[in-house]
Phi, psi and omega in degrees: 000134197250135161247153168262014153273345160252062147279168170263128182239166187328160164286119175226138156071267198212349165220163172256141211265131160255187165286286186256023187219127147231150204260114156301145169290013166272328163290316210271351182287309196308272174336318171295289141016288176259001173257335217273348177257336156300340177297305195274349178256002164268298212316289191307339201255312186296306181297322159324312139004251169355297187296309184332292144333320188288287225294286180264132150292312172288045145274350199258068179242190196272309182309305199284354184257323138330306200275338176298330167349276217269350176291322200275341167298257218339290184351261178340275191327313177271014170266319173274315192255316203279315190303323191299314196295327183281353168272331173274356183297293194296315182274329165108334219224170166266126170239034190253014185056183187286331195279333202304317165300317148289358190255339166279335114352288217284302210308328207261342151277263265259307171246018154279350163267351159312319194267350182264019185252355139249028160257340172271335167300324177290316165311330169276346173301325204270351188279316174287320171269359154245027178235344177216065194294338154313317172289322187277356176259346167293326212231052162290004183248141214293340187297341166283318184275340172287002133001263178283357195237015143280326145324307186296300174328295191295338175297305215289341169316287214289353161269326183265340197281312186314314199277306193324297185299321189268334160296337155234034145283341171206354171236049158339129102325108150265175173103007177094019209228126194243095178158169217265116193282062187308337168286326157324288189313130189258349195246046175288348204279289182330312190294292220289297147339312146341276152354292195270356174285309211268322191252283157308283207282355163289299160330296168284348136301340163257005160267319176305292188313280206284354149261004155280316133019279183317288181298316175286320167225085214280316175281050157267341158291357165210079187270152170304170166247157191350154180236166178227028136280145170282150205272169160290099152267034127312334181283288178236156147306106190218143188231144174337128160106338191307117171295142193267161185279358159306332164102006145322123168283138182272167205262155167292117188227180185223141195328118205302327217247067104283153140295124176240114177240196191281332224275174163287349195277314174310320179305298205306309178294319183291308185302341191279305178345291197285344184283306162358304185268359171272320153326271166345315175297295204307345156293325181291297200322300180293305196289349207250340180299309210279338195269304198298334151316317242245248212310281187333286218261343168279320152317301202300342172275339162257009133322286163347269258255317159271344148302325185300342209238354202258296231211054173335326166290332180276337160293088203250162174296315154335295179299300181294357160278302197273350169313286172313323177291321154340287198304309156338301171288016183252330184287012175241343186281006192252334157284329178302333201289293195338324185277351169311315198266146195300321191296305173343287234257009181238339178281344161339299203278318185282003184274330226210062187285139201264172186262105254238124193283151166290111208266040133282352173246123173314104168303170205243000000 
């Protein structure tokens, strides 16, 4: 999305011209360059996603429906937002008219706030399965969360579309120029509002979630590993995920009025425990990887974005180049978090089955 203080104006002479900015055609060969390889390795790595999800049933858990989520934004975003940014880039000019334009606005608000609003939906998942992990284990079926993340489209519509109409109802570009006149613009306070409802405050819920996280179960990166004596469960009915009151994760136990015997069926029931709660860490682990990403590569565009709508001089064109390019690298950096998990990266591997020799047939 473009302002007019980073608008793009005619081409003249050996460079393209802004209000404070112009572009060489050596920066601008460069940029092209680098989002069109940024293009072609999120298109790719996402749709590989996609099929990946598609695919495998067991990938279809409430955690893996969140990250498919936030896969089918990124899809949409470099298809929708990026190919438009690298043509307006390339031409210097919008050759999408005005609805073509506005329709390149909202995708481009609408799903960069998908994603970071479904990174609080993964925070508050992870904040419900360790303060009520009996209730989150009662509710393995998928159906709340595709839910919440039918809710979320719809909220985040109903924060973008209204400022959205009305900012390009009266703070019009002309001139081949796709983007919005904030100085103009009479519903600024709204946009601001927006900004921080859609953008800002999904941050600061997922910044909240994970120092309560924090605070409750502090030793989760460094749970023991498997014991392979069957544990003592005299003491307490303790159930997988249960917290000690101290905000300590319990060692994997199993119901006190069961039997634990030496054998294998005990071993076995312990190890399955602990591969449970390691899973679990390793979903805390991936979701805090995926929040910290969610601000590095996403600030600099919801910076962008409330400036533009707070303090419109301080949105320069510059800022809106190296803002976006974050944001770009965040649709490839999101699949790298993703191949973290082991069920991912094998159904990943299963994409491309290798071929294997025959072994009736002899080498020479």
């Amino acid at each position: 999305m473009l302002d007019t203080a980073g608008a793009l104006n005619s081409s003249a002479g050996n460079t393209t011209s802004t209000a404070s900015f112009s572009i060489s055609p050596i920066v601008s060969t460069s940029l092209l360059v680098v989002i069109a390889l940024i293009w072609i390795t999120a298109f790719i790595t996402n749709l590989f996603l996609c099929i990946v999800f598609t695919k495998n049933v067991h990938l279809r858990t409430n955690f893996n429906l969140y990250l498919f989520n936030m896969t089918i934004a990124d899809l949409l975003f470099v298809l929708l937002s990026m190919t438009n940014f690298m043509l307006y880039i390339f031409l210097a000019y919008s050759p999408l008219g005005y609805h073509g334009c506005t329709s390149w606005l909202y995708f481009d608000w609408i799903l960069s706030s998908a994603t970071e609003n479904t990174m609080m939906l993964i925070s508050l998942d992870r904040v419900y399965s360790i303060y009520w992990p009996i209730r989150y284990r009662n509710l393995q079926s998928t159906n709340y969360s595709k839910v919440a993340v039918a809710c979320m489209w719809i909220w985040i519509n109903i924060l973008i579309l209204p400022p959205l109409v009305l900012s390009r109802t009266d703070g019009t570009v002309s001139g081949g120029i796709c983007g919005i006149d904030y100085e103009r613009v009479k519903s600024r306070e709204m946009i601001a509002a927006s900004v921080v409802l859609a953008f800002w405050l999904p941050e600061a819920v997922t910044v909240l979630s994970y120092t309560i996280i924090a605070f409750k179960a502090r030793n989760i990166f460094h749970l023991p590993h498997e014991n392979t004596n069957a544990p003592d469960v005299s003491q307490n009915n303790v159930l997988l995920h249960d917290l000690d009151r101290d905000g300590s994760l319990r060692l994997p136990m199993v119901a006190a009025d069961e039997e634990v015997s030496q054998g294998k069926g005990g071993l076995s029931r312990v190890k399955s425990s602990a591969n449970r709660q390691q899973k679990e860490r390793r979903m805390f682990q991936l979701s805090l990887y995926l929040a910290i990403a969610v601000f590095l590569c996403c600030g600099p565009v919801d910076f962008y974005y409330l400036f533009a709508a707070v303090k419109p001089e301080w949105a320069t064109f510059p800022f809106y180049l190296i803002a976006n390019l974050f944001n770009f690298f965040h649709c490839i950096l999101n699949p790298v978090l993703y191949a973290r998990s082991v069920d991912i990266r094998q159904a990943l591997r299963n994409l491309f089955p290798q071929r294997r020799p025959d072994p009736t047939k002899s080498s020479l």
